[in-house]
C-alpha positions as CSV (number, residue, x, y, z in Angstrom):
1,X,-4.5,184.5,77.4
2,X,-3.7,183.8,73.5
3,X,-0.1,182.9,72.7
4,X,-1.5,184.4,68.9
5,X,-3.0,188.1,69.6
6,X,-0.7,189.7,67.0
7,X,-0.5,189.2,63.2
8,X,1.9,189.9,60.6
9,X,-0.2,191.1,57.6
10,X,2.0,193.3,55.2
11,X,5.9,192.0,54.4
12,X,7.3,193.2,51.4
13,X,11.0,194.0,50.6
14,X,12.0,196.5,48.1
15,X,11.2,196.1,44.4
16,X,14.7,196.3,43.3
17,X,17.8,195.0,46.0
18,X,21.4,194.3,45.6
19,X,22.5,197.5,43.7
20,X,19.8,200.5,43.6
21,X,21.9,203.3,42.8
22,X,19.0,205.6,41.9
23,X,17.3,205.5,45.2
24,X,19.0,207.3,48.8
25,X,18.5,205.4,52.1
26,X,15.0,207.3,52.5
27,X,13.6,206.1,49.6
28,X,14.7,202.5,49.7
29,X,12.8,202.8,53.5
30,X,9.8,204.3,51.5
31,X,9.7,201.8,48.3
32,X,9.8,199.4,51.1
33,X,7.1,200.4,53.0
34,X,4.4,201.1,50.3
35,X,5.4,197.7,49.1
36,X,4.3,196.0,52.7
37,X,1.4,198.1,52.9
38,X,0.3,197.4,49.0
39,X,0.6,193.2,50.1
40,X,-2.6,193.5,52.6
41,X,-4.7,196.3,50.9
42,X,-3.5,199.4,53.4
43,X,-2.3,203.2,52.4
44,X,-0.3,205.2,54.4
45,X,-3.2,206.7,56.0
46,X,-4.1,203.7,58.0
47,X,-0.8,203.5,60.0
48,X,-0.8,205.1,63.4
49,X,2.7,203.2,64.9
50,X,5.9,203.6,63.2
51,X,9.2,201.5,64.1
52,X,12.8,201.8,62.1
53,X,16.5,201.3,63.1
54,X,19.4,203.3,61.3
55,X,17.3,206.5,60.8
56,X,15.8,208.8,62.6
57,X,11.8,207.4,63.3
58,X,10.5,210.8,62.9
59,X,11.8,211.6,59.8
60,X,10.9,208.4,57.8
61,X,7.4,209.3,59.4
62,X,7.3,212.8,58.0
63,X,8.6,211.4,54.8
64,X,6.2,208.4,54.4
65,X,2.9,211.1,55.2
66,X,2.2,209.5,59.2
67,X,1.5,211.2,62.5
68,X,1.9,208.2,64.7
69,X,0.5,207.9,68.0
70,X,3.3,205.3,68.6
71,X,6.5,205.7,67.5
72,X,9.6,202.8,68.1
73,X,12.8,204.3,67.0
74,X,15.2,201.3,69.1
75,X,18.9,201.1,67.1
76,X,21.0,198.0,68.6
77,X,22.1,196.9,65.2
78,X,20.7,194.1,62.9
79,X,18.6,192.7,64.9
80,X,16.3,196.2,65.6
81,X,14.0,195.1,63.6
82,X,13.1,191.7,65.4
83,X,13.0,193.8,68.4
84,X,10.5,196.0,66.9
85,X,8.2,193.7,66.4
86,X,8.5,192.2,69.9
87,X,7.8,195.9,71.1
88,X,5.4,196.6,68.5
89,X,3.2,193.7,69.7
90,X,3.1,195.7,72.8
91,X,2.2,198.5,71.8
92,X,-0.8,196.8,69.8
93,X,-1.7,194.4,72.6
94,X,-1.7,198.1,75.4
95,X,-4.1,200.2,72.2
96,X,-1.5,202.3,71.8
97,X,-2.4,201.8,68.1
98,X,-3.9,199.9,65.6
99,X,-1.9,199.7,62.7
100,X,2.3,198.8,62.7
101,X,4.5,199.6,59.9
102,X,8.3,198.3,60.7
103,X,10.2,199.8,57.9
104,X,13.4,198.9,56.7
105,X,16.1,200.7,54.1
106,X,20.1,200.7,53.8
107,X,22.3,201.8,50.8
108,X,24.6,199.3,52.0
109,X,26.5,198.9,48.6
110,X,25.8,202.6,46.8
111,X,26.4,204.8,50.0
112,X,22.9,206.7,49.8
113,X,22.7,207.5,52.8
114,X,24.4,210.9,54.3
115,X,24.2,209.3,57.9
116,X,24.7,206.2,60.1
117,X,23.9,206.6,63.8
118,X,24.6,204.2,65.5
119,X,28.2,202.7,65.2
120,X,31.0,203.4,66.4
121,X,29.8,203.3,69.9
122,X,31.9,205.9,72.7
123,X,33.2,202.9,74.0
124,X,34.3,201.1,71.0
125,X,36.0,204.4,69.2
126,X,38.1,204.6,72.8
127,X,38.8,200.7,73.4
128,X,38.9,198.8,70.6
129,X,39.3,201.2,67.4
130,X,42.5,202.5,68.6
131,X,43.8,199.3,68.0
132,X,43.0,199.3,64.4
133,X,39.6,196.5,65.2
134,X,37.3,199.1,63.3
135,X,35.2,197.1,61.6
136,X,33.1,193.7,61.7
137,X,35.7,191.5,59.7
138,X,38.4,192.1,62.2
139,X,36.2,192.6,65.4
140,X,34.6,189.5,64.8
141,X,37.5,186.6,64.8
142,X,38.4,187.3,68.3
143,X,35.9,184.9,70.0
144,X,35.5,182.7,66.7
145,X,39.7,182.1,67.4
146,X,38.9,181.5,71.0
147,X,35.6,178.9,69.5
148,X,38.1,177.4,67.0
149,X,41.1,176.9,70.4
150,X,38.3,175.5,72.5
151,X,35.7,173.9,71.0
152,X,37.9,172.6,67.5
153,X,35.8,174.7,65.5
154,X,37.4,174.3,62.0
155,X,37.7,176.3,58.7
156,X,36.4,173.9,56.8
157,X,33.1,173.6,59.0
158,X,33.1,177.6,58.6
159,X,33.4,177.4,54.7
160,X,30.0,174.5,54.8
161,X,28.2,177.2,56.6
162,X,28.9,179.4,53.4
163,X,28.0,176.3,51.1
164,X,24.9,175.2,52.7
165,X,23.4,178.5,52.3
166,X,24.8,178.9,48.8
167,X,22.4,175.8,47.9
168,X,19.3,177.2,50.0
169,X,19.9,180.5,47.9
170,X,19.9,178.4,44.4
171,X,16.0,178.5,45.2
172,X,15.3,182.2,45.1
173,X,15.6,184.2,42.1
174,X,15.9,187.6,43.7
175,X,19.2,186.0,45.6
176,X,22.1,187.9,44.8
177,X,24.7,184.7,44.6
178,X,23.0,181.8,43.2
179,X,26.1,180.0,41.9
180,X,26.9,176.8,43.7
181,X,30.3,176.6,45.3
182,X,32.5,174.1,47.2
183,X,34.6,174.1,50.7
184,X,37.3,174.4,48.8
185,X,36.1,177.8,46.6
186,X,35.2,179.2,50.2
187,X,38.7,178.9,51.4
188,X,40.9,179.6,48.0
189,X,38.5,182.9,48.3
190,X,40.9,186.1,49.3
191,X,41.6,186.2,53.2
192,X,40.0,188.9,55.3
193,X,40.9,188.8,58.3
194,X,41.7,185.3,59.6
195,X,39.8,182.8,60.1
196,X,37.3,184.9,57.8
197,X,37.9,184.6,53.6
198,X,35.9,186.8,51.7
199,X,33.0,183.9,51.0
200,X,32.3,183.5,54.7
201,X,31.7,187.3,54.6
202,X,28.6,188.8,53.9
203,X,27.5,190.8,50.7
204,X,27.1,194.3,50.9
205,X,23.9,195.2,49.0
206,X,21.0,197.9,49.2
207,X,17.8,197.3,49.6
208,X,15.0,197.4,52.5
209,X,12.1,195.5,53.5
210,X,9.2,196.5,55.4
211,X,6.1,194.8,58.2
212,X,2.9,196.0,58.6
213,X,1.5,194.4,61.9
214,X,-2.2,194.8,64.1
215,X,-4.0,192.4,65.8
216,X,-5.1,189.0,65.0
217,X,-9.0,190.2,65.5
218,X,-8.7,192.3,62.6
219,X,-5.9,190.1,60.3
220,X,-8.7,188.4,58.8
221,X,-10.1,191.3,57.2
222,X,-7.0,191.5,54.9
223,X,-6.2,189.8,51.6
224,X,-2.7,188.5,52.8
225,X,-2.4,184.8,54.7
226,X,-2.0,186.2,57.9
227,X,1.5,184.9,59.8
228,X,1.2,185.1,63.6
229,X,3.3,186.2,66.5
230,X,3.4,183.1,68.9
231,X,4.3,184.5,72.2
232,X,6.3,187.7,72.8
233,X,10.0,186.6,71.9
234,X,13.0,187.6,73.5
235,X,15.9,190.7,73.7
236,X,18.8,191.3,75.0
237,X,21.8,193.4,74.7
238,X,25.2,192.6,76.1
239,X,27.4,195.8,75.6
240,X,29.0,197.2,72.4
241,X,32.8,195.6,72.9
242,X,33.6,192.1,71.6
243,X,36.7,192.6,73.4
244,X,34.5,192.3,76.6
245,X,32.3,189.2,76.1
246,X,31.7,187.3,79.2
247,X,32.5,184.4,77.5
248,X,33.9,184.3,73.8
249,X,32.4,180.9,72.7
250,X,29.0,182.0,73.8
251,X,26.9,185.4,73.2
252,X,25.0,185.5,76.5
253,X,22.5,187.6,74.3
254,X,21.7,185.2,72.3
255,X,21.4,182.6,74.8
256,X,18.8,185.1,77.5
257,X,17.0,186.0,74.7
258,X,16.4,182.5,72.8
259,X,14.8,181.6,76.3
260,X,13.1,183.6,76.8
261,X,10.9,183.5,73.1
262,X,11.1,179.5,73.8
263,X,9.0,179.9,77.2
264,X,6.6,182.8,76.3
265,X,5.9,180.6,73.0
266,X,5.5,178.0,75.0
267,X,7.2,175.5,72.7
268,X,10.3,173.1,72.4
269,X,13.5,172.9,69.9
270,X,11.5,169.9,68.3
271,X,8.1,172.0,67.4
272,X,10.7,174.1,65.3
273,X,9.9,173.5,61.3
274,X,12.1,176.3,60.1
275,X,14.5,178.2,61.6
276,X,16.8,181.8,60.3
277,X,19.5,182.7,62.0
278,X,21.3,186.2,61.1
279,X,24.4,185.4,59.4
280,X,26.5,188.4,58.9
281,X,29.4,186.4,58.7
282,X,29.8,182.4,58.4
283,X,30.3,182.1,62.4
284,X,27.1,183.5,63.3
285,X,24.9,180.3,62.8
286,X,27.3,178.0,64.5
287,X,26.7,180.3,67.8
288,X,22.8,180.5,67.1
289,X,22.2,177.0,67.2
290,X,24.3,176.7,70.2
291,X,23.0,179.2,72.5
292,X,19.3,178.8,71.5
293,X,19.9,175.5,72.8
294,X,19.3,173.6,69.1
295,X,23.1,171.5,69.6
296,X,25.4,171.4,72.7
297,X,28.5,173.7,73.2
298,X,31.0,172.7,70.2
299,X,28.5,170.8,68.4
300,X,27.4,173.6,65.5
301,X,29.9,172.8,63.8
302,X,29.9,169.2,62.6
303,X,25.7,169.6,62.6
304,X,26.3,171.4,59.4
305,X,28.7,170.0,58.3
306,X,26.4,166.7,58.4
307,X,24.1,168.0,56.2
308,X,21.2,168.9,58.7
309,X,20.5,172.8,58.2
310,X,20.6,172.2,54.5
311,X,17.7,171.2,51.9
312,X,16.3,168.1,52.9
313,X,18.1,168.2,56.1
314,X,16.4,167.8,59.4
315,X,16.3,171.7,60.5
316,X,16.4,173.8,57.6
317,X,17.8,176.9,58.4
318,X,18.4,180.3,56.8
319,X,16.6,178.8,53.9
320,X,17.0,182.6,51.8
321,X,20.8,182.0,51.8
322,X,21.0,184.4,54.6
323,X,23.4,187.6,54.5
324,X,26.0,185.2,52.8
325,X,24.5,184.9,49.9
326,X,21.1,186.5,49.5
327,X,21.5,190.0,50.6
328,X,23.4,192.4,53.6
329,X,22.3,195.6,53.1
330,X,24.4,196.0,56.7
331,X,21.1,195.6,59.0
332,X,20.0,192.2,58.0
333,X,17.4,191.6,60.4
334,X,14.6,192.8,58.2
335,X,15.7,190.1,55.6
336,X,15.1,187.3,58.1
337,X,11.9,188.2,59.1
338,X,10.7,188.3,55.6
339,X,12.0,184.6,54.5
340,X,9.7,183.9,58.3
341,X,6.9,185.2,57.4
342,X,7.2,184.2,53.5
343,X,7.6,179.9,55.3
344,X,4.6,180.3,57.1
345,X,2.6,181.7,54.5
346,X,3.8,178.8,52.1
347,X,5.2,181.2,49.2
348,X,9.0,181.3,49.9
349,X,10.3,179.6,46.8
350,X,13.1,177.7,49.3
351,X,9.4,176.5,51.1
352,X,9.7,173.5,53.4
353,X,6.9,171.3,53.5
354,X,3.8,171.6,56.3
355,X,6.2,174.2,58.4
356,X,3.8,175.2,60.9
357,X,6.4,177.4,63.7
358,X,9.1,179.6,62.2
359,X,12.1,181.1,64.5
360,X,13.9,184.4,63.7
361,X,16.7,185.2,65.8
362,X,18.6,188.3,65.1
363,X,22.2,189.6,66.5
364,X,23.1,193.5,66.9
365,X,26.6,194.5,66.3
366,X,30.2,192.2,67.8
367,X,27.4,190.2,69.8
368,X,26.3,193.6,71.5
369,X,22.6,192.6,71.5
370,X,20.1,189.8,70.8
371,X,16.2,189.3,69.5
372,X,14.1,186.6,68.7
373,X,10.8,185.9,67.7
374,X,8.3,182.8,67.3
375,X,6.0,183.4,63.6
376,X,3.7,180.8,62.9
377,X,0.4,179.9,60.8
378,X,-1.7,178.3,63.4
379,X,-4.2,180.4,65.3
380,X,-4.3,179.2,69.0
């Protein structure tokens, strides 16, 4: 059976991101979605499946024009949309349709919006927000405290994750912070909540990005340099309480469901040319890299800080500037898949040389839940 059956054909983002004040959380999902299906030639009549996270499905359906014979409507935070496409290749590869659109829009920064569904979960509102650990910044240093007791994770290995992407974002004009910065501007930056200062935090933007996705018999008949799925990737999800991680150096999400897109891709760490990691905050990348096996336990830290995710270094990773310094409209997934699929079409303006295999790896809330896929250029 092909590893390639599925294509990426469409991948857009919104025309305007970082603050779209004029536009609610609908249309930022719809300015989104004609942009995708504008890129490979398609009108909203030709879509017959229909994925988002954040929103109710049905309703950016009715509000985009489709009656979809496949619907996806899967919320587990910022990764939903990597798991879309994992399910959406399904879908495709069963005939439950022909024609994907994977839409994404957040008015992250200008509050559009009217509605969020998905968080706070029962479980966090009666364990954990009682305690006054309401929100990402002061959820997340529990286990990055435990990493730094541990493992000797430092601060000044968390503030090179926030420089390294700084310089990959110096590439890409629609980044929101461009401006180079030093270890020492990361951690003179206002404290959060500690170990987190407010450069190791991500932005909070609007903006959206959409996928339009069929199957690789037909991807030649579009205009676009077709970017396929390599496998079937992984997900996972590990409950919605950081407080109750099995093990707070490691997100067993991440690690069940990098395995399981390495052996349905059928590929190795080495065959990796390019690699994004969803970086809500500057911890994130250091587990990544561990649990998808890239480094061993405790070694994330100091691989950065070497020099090997960034330009010119041996594994370039998040190569948009990630949610630290490109944009986080709050559901960043979207935005990782797009700097994927614009690497192995050869147009990112961050674009590493001959990259042939592209990994997007996604999480979903305090390490709740986990996808990742395999893109790539080559037809098997």
């Amino acid at each position: 059976m092909s590893l390639t059956e599925i294509a990426i054909v469409g991948a857009a983002e919104t025309t305007r991101m970082g603050k779209v004040p004029e536009l609610s959380q609908i249309g930022l999902h719809a300015d989104a979605a004609l942009n995708a299906l504008a890129d490979c030639g398609l009108s909203i009549r030709d879509v017959d499946g229909i994925a988002t996270a954040g929103h109710d499905v049905a309703e950016i359906a009715e509000y985009l024009g489709i009656t979809p014979t496949w619907a996806d409507g899967t919320s587990v935070g910022g990764c939903s949309f990597i798991t879309h496409v994992r399910h959406a290749a399904a879908a495709l590869k069963a005939g439950l349709c022909t024609t994907v659109l994977i839409t994404h829009g957040e008015s992250g920064r200008s509050d559009n919006r009217g509605h969020r569904p998905l968080f706070p979960a029962q479980m966090q509102q009666e364990f954990e927000n009682v305690y006054g650990a309401r929100f990402p910044p002061v959820k997340f240093p529990l286990p990055v405290m435990r990493k730094m007791k541990d493992h000797g994770l430092t601060e000044e290995q968390l503030a090179m994750v926030a420089v390294v992407q700084r310089e990959w974002a110096g590439f890409h004009p629609r980044a929101t912070a461009r401006d180079p910065m030093t270890v020492d501007d990361v951690l003179n930056s206002r404290m959060i909540a500690y170990p987190f200062r407010k450069l190791m935090c991500c932005l909070v933007s609007d903006g959206g990005g959409a996928l339009v996705l069929t199957t690789s018999e037909r991807a030649q008949d579009f205009p676009t340099k077709p970017v396929y799925l390599r496998g079937m990737g992984g997900e996972c999800t590990q409950g919605p309480m950081v407080s109750q991680m099995e093990d707070f150096t490691s997100s067993k999400a991440f690690r069940i469901s990098g395995k399981l897109a390495f052996e349905n891709a059928g590929i190795s760490h080495a065959d990796v040319d390019h690699l994004m990691i969803y970086d809500a905050f500057a911890h994130l990348p250091i587990y990544g890299l561990e649990d998808l096996g890239f480094v061993a336990p405790g070694e994330a830290g100091s691989f950065i800080a070497e020099g090997h995710t960034r330009p010119g270094g041996s594994l370039p990773l998040n190569t948009n500037g990630g949610g630290l310094s490109y944009m986080h409209s709050g559901m960043y997934g979207m935005y990782a898949l797009q700097e994927g699929v614009r690497q192995m079409r050869g147009v990112s303006p961050a674009q590493i040389e001959n990259a042939k295999i592209s990994m997007v790896h996604g999480v979903g809330g305090m390490f709740s839940a986990a996808s990742t896929v395999v893109l790539t250029n080559e037809k098997d």
